[in-house]
C-alpha positions in Angstrom: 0.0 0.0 0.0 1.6 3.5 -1.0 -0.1 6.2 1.2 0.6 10.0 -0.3 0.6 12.7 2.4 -0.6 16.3 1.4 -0.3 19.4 4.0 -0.5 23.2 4.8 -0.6 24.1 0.5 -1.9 27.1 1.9 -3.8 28.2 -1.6 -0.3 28.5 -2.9 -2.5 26.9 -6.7 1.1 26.8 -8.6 2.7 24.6 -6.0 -0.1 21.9 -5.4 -0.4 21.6 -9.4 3.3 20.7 -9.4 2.9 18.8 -6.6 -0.2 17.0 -8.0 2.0 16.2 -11.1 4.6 14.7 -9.5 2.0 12.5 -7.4 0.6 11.1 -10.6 3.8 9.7 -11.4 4.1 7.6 -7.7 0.4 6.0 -8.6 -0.3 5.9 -4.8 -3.4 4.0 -3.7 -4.3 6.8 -1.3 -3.9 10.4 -0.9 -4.9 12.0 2.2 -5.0 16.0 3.2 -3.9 17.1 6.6 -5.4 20.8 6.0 -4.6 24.6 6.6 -5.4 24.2 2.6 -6.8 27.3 1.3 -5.2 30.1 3.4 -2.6 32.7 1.5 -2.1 35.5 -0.3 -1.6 33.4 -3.1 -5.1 31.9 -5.0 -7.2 30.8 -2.0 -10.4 29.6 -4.4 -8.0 28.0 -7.3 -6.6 25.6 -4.5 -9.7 25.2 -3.1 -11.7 24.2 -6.3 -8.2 21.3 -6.9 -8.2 20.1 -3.2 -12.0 19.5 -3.4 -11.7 17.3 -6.7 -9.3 15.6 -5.8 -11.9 14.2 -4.0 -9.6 12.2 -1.2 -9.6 12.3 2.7 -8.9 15.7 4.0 -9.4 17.0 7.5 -9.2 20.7 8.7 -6.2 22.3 10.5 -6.3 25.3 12.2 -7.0 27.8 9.4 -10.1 25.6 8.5 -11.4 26.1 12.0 -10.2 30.2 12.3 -12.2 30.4 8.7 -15.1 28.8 10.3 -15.3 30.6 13.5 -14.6 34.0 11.9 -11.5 34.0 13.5 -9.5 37.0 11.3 -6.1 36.9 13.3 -4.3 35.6 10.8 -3.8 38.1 7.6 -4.1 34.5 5.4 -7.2 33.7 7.0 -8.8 37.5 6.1 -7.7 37.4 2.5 -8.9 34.2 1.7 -12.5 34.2 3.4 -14.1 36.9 0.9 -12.6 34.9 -2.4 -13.9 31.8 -1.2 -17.5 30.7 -1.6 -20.6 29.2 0.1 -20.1 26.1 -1.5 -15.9 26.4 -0.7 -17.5 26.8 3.2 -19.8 24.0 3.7 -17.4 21.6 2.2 -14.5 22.6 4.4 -17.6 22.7 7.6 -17.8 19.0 6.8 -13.8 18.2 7.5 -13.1 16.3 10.3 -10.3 16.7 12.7 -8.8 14.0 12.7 -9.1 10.4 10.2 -8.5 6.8 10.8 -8.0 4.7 7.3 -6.2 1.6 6.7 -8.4 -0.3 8.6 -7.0 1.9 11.6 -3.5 0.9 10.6 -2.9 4.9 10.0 -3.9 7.7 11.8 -4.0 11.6 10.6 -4.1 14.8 12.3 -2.8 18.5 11.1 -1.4 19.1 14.6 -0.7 16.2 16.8 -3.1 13.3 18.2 -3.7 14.0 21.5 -3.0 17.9 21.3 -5.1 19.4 18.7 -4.4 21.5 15.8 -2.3 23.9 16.6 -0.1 21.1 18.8 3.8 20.8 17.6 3.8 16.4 17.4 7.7 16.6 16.4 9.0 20.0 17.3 10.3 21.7 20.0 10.4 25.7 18.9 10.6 27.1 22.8 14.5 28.5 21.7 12.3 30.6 18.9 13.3 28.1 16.4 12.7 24.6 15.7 14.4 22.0 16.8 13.7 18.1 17.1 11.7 17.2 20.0 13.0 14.4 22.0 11.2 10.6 22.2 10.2 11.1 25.6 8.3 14.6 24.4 6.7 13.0 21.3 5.4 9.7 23.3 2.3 11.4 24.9 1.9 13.7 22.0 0.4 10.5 20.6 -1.7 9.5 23.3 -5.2 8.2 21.1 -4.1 7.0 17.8 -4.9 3.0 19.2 -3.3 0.3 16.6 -2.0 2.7 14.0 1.6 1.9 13.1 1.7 5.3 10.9 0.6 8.7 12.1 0.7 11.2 9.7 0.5 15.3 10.7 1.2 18.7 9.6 1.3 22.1 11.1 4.7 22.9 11.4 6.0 22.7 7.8 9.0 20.8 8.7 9.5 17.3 6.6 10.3 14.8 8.6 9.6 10.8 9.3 10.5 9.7 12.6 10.1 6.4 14.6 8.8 6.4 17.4 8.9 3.0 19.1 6.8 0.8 16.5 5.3 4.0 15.2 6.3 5.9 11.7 5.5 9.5 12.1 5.3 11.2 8.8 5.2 15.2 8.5 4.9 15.8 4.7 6.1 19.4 5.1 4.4 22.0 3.3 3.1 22.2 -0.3 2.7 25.9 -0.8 4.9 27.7 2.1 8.4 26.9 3.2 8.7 29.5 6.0 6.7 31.1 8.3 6.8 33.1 11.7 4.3 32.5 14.3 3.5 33.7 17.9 2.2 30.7 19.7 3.0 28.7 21.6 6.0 31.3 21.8 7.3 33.1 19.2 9.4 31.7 16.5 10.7 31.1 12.9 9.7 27.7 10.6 12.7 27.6 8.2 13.0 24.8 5.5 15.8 26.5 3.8 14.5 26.0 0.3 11.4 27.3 -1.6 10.0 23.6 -2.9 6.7 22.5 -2.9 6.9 19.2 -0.1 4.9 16.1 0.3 5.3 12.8 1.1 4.6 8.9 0.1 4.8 6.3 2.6 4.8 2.8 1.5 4.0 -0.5 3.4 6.1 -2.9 3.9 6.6 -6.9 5.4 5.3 -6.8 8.7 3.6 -3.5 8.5 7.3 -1.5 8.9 6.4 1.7 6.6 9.0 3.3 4.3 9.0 6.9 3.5 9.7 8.6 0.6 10.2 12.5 1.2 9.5 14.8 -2.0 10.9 18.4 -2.8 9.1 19.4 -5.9 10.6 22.0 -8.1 7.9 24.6 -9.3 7.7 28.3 -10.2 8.4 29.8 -6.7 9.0 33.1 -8.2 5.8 33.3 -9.9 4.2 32.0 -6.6 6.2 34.6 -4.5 4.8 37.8 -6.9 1.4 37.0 -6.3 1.9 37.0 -2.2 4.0 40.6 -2.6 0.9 41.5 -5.5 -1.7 40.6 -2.6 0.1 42.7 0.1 2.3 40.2 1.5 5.7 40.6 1.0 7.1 38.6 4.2 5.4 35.6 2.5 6.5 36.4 -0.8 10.3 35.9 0.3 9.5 33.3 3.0 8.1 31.5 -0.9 10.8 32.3 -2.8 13.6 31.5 -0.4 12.2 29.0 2.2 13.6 31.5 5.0 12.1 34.4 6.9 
């Protein structure tokens, strides 16, 4: 079984097409969403209308749920909410929080199992950047995902697969933005270091051991980055062009 793992595009449209592209080529037999998927000052209904045919399992992250409740603190959130439309809305109201597939054999979350949405599963970023979180942080992190032998989340933008005891942990990174600053829980700097569009396969192996596949897609990042500094965002255009802030 090849599992694909989609995150945080962000409504960055030119960096999930290339991204979708390159996915065709890996045939997976699933592809699964782990949200913040519309948000940015990039095109926020584009991305929408390809995320909804794509027509696979997609929960919300955070920016679902800040669109939802009206919840403007985030600039991304208030540019995208008045390009999106009714139909855009009750789709992403239907997203659940978290899925089980695979017969429970995989678990997926944007933020971490047993800490929500806007929980760090891998990350540690109290030095104001991020840094890998040790085992004995992760463990209750996954506290709820029962038999699943791969949990896959998003949030932080940072590619990684980790093992934890029997369990693969599979961060895709981010399709659509590379870097980011945030407030909370402290405040700190996401850096990939590169401006590619990220996602992940994860394939299944004898005795249910999972092997990873970690993509960087090359796209137009330039293109991408002028329409963020054309929408009024230039910190995102260079965190897009350059994967740093």
């Amino acid at each position: 079984m090849r599992v694909a793992v989609l995150a945080d595009a962000h409504g960055n449209l030119l960096a999930l097409e290339a991204v979708l592209a390159d996915l065709r080529a890996q045939a997976p037999d699933l592809v699964v969403n782990l949200g913040d998927l519309f948000t940015g000052p990039f095109d926020p209904a584009g991305s929408a209308d390809a995320q909804i045919a794509l027509g696979c399992p997609t929960l919300a992250g955070n920016h679902e749920r800040n669109l939802l409740e009206g919840d403007d603190a985030s600039s991304s959130v208030a540019f995208a909410r008045p390009l999106l439309s009714e139909a855009h809305m009750r789709w992403t109201k239907s997203l659940p929080q978290t899925l089980r597939l695979a017969d429970d054999e995989v678990f997926a979350c944007h933020g971490s199992p047993a800490g929500g949405d806007l929980d760090y599963l891998l990350e540690d970023v109290t030095s104001g950047r991020a840094v890998f979180a040790p085992d004995d942080a992760i463990r209750p992190r996954l506290a709820g995902i029962g038999s699943a032998r791969l949990v896959l989340c998003g949030h932080t933008h940072m590619q990684r697969a980790v093992q934890v005891g029997a369990v693969t942990v599979v961060n895709p990174g981010s399709i659509g933005m590379p870097a980011y600053t945030d407030a909370t829980p402290v405040p700190h700097a996401i850096e990939t270091g590169s401006p590619h569009a990220r996602y992940a396969v994860a394939t299944r192996g004898p005795g249910g051991t999972w092997s990873v596949d970690l993509r960087a897609v090359v796209y137009d990042w330039d293109r991408a980055a002028q329409q963020a500094q054309a929408n009024g965002s230039p910190g995102v255009a260079r965190w897009t062009s350059t994967g740093r802030v």
